[in-house]
C-alpha positions as CSV (number, residue, x, y, z in Angstrom):
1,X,126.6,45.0,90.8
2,X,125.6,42.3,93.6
3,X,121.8,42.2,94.4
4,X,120.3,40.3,96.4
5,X,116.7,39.6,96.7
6,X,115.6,38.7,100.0
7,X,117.2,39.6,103.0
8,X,114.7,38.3,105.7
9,X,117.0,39.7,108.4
10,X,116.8,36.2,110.4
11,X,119.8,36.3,111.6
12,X,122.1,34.1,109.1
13,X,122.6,37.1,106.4
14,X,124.8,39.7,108.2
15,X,125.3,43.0,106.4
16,X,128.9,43.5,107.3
17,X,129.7,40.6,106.1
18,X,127.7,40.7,103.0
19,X,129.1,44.1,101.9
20,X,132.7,42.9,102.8
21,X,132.0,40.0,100.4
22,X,131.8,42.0,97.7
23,X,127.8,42.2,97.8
24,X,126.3,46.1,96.7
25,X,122.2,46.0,97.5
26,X,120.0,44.4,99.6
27,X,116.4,44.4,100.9
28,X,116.7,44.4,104.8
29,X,114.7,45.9,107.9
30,X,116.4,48.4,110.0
31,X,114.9,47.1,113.0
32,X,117.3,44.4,113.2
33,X,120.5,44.2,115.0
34,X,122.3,42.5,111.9
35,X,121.2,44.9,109.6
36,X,123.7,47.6,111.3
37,X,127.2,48.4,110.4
38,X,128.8,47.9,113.8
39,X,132.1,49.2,112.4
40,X,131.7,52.1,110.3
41,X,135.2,53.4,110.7
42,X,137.2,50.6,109.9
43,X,139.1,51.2,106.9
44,X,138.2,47.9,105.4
45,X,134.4,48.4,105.6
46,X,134.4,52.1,104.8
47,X,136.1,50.7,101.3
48,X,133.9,47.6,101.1
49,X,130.9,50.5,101.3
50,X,132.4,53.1,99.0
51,X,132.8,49.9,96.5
52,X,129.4,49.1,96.8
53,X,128.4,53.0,96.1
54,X,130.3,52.9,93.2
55,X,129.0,49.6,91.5
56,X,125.4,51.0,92.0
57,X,125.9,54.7,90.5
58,X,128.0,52.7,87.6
59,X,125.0,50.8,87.1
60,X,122.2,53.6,87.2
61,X,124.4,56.0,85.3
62,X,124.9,53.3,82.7
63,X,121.8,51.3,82.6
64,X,120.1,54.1,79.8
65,X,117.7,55.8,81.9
66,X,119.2,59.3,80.9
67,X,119.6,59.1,77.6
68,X,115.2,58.7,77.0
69,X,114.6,62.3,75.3
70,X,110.9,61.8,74.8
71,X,108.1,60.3,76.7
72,X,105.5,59.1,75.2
73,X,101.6,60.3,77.3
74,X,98.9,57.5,76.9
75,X,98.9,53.7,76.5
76,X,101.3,51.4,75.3
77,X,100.3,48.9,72.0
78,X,99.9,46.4,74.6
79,X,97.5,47.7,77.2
80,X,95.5,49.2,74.0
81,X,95.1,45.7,72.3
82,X,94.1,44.5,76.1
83,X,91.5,47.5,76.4
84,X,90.6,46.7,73.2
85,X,89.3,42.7,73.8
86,X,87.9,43.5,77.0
87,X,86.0,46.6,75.5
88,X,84.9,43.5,72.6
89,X,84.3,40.9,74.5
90,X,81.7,43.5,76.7
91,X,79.8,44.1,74.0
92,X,79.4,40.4,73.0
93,X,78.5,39.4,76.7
94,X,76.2,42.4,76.6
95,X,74.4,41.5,73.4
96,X,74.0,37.5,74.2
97,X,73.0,38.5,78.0
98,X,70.0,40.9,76.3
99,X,69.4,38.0,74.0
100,X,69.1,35.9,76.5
101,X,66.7,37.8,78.3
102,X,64.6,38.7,75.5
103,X,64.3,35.0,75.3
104,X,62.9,34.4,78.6
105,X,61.0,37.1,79.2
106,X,59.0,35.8,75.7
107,X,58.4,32.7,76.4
108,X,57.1,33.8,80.2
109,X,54.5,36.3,78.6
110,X,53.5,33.2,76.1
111,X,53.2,31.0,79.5
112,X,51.3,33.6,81.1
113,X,49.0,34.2,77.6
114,X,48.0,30.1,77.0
């Protein structure tokens, strides 16, 4: 299958002649006049575009998506280990921020004592 990535619709990428060049997908904006098909009953294009259908089903049917039997509910090892540090790392900014302030708000009463 032939992706492509940006299609910015400036006028340079035509879609005809994209999908007669053997490309399947692209990212486009329909509000442009390129983006169109301006022969959808030519037998050349309606092949190019039943090609292009054809790559893309062959690659969804084929890429594995069906054959997942189980899915798992809740986090994956690596957003747990990441939940994990930051729920860590709160607690030690937590503890050396009331240390911290313990700290100041002794040595202000001692000012305020002498």
């Amino acid at each position: 299958m032939v992706l492509t990535d940006w299609y910015g619709s400036y006028g340079y990428q035509m879609t005809m002649d994209s999908v007669l060049n053997g490309n399947d997908l692209m990212l486009g904006f329909g509000s442009n006049i390129r983006t169109q098909i301006e022969n959808p009953d030519s037998p050349t294009m309606v092949k190019a575009l039943r090609q292009a259908s054809k790559n893309i089903f062959y690659t969804i049917v084929h890429s594995g998506n069906y054959t997942i039997e189980e899915r798992r509910t809740g986090m994956d090892p690596m957003t747990k280990s990441i939940v994990t540090v930051d729920v860590v790392l709160g607690a030690v900014l937590a503890t050396i921020e009331a240390i911290v302030l313990a700290r100041y708000f002794r040595k202000k009463k001692k000012l305020q004592q002498s």
